[in-house]
VMD Tcl script that draws the C-alpha trace (Angstrom):
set ca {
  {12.33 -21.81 -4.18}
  {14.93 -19.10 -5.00}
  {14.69 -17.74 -8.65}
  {15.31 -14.24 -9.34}
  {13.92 -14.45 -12.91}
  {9.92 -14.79 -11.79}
  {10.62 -13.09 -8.67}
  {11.38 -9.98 -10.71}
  {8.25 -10.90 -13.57}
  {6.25 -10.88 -10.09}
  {7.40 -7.71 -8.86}
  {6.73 -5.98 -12.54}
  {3.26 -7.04 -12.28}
  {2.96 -5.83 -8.37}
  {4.39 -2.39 -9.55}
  {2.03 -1.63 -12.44}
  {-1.16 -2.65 -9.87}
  {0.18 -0.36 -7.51}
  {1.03 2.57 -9.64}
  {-3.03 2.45 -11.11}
  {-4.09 2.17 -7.56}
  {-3.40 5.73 -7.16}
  {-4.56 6.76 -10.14}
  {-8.59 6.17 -9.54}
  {-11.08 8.13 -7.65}
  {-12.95 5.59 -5.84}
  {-11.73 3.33 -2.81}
  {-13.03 0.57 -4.27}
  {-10.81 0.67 -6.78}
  {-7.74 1.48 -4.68}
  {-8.08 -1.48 -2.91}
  {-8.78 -3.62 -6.00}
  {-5.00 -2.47 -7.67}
  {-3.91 -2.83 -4.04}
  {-5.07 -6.30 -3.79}
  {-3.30 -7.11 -6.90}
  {-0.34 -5.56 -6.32}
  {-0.33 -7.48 -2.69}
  {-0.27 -10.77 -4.74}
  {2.16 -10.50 -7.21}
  {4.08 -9.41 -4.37}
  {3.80 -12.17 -2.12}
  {4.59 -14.46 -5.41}
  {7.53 -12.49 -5.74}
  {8.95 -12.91 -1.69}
  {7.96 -16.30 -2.89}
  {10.64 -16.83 -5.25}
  {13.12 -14.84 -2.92}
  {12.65 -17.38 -0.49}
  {11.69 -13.55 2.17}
  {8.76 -16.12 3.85}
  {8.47 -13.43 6.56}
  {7.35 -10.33 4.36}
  {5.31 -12.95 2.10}
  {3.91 -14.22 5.32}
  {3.20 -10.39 6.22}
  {1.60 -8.80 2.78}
  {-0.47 -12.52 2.14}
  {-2.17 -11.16 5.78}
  {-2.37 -7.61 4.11}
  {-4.30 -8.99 1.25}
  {-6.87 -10.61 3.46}
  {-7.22 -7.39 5.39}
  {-7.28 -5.42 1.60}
  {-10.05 -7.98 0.61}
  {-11.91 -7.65 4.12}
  {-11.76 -3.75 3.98}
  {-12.90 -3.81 -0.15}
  {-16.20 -5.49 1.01}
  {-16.82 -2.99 3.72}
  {-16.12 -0.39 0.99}
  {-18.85 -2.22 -1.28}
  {-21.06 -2.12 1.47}
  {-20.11 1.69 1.80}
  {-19.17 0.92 5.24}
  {-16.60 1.98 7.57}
  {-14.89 -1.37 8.78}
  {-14.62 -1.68 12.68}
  {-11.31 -0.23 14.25}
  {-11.26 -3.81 15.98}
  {-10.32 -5.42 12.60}
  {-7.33 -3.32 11.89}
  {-5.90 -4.04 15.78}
  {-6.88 -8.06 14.86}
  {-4.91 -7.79 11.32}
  {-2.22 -5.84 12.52}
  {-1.74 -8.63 15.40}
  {-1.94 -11.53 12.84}
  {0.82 -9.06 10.84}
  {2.70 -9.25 14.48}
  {1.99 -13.13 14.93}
  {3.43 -13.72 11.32}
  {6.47 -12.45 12.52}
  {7.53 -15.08 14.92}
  {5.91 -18.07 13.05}
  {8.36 -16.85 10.07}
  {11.51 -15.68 12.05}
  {12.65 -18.57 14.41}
  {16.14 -17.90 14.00}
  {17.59 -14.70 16.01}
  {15.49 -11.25 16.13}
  {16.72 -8.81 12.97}
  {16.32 -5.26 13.35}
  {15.56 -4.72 9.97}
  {12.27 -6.83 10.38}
  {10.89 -4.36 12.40}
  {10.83 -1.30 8.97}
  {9.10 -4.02 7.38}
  {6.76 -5.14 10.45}
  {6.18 -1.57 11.19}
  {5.02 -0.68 7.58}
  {2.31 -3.53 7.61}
  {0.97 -2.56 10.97}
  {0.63 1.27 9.44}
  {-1.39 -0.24 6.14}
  {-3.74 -2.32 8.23}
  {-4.83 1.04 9.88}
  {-4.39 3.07 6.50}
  {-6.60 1.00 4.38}
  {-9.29 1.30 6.90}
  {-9.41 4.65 5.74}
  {-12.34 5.72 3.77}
  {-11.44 9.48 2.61}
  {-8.48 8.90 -0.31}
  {-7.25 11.86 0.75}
  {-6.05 10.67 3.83}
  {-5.26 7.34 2.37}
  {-2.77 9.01 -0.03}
  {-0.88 11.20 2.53}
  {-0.30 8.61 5.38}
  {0.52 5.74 2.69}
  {3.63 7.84 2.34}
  {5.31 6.62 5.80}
  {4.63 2.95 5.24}
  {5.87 2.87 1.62}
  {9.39 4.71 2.46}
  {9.63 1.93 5.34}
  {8.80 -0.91 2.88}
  {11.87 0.71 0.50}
  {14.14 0.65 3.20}
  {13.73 -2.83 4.07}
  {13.44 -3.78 0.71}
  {17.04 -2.07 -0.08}
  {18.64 -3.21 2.95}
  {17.36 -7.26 2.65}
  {18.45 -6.94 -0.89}
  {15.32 -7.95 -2.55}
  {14.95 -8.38 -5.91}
  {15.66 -5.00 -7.85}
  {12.02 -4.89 -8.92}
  {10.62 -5.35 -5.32}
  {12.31 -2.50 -3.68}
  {11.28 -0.56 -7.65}
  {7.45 -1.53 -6.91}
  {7.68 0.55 -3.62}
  {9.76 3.35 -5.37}
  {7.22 3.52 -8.57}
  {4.40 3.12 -5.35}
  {5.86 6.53 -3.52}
  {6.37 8.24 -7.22}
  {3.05 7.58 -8.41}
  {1.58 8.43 -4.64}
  {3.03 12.07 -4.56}
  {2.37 12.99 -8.16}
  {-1.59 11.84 -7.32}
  {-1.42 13.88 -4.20}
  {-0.08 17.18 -6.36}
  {-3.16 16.16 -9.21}
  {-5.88 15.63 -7.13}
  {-5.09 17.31 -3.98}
  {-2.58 20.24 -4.77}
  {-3.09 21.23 -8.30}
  {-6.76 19.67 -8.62}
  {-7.96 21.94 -4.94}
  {-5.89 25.06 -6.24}
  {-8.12 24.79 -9.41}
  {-11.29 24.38 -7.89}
  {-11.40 27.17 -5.97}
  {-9.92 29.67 -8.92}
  {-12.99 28.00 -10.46}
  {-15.05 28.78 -7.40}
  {-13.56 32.18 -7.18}
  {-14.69 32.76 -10.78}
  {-18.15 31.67 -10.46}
  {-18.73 33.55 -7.48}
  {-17.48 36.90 -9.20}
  {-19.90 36.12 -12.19}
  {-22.89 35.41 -9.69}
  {-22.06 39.19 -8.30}
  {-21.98 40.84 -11.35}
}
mol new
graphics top color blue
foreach p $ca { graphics top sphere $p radius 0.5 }
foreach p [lrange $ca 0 end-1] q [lrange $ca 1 end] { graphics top cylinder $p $q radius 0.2 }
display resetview
């Protein structure tokens, strides 16, 4: 079902879940705006007729949803899940593609393996430095298919909104803490 018009509505709604995802403190919450944006994404490959990367973030919003109730649980989720949903992410690559292999398939194959171990992740932190590999693979393939212009946006607005919350809360946010350590612990010696 090829139409542009609510593939690119989709793809709107997949960037603004994305872009509050990094915006929130607790992991619960990343992976709630991540589970969001996963869906209006697959509705968008939808309506591109891409059945392969629909095929491929539809598996990354059962692993989102799997790892959010380990989070609730305050839980680590077992390293065996993210090897089992990164080898239904592999799977859904040859029930998709039956025609010839395409290189390109393997930016986008390679970024969904990387978020099935990212999102495992409990620290933020962590989660917001490594989701930058992933996301510049998931632009490139986006680009290159020609996806809608909103699709391969969603990833851009994801890597924009991912650095400037690693500068505020990692960068600027540590380099201010410890001025405001610094501070206190001159005022405790005096």
């Amino acid at each position: 079902m090829d139409n542009p018009i609510l593939a690119l509505i989709a793809s709107f709604f997949a960037m603004a879940f994305v872009v509050c995802a990094y915006f929130v403190k607790k992991k619960s919450l990343y992976l709630s705006f991540q589970a969001l944006c996963i869906l209006f994404l697959a509705i968008s490959y939808f309506f591109e007729c891409n059945y392969f990367a629909m095929l491929g973030v539809t598996c990354g919003l059962a692993r989102t949803l799997t790892f959010f109730v380990y989070e609730q649980k305050d839980e680590t989720a077992p390293i065996w899940l993210a090897f089992v949903f990164a080898g239904v992410t592999v799977a859904s690559y040859f029930v998709t593609n039956t025609q010839a292999f395409k290189p390109l398939d393997l930016m986008c194959l390679a970024a969904l393996v990387m978020y099935a171990f990212i999102f495992r992740i409990r620290n933020l932190k962590i989660v917001r430095f490594t989701m930058l590999a992933p996301t510049v693979l998931s632009i490139l393939y986006n680009t290159l298919v020609g996806a809608a212009i909103f699709t391969s946006l969603s990833y851009v607005f994801e890597l924009t909104a991912n650095v400037v919350s690693i500068f505020r809360y990692h960068i600027i946010g540590d380099h201010n803490k410890s001025i405001h350590n610094e501070h206190i612990k001159e005022n405790t010696n005096e």
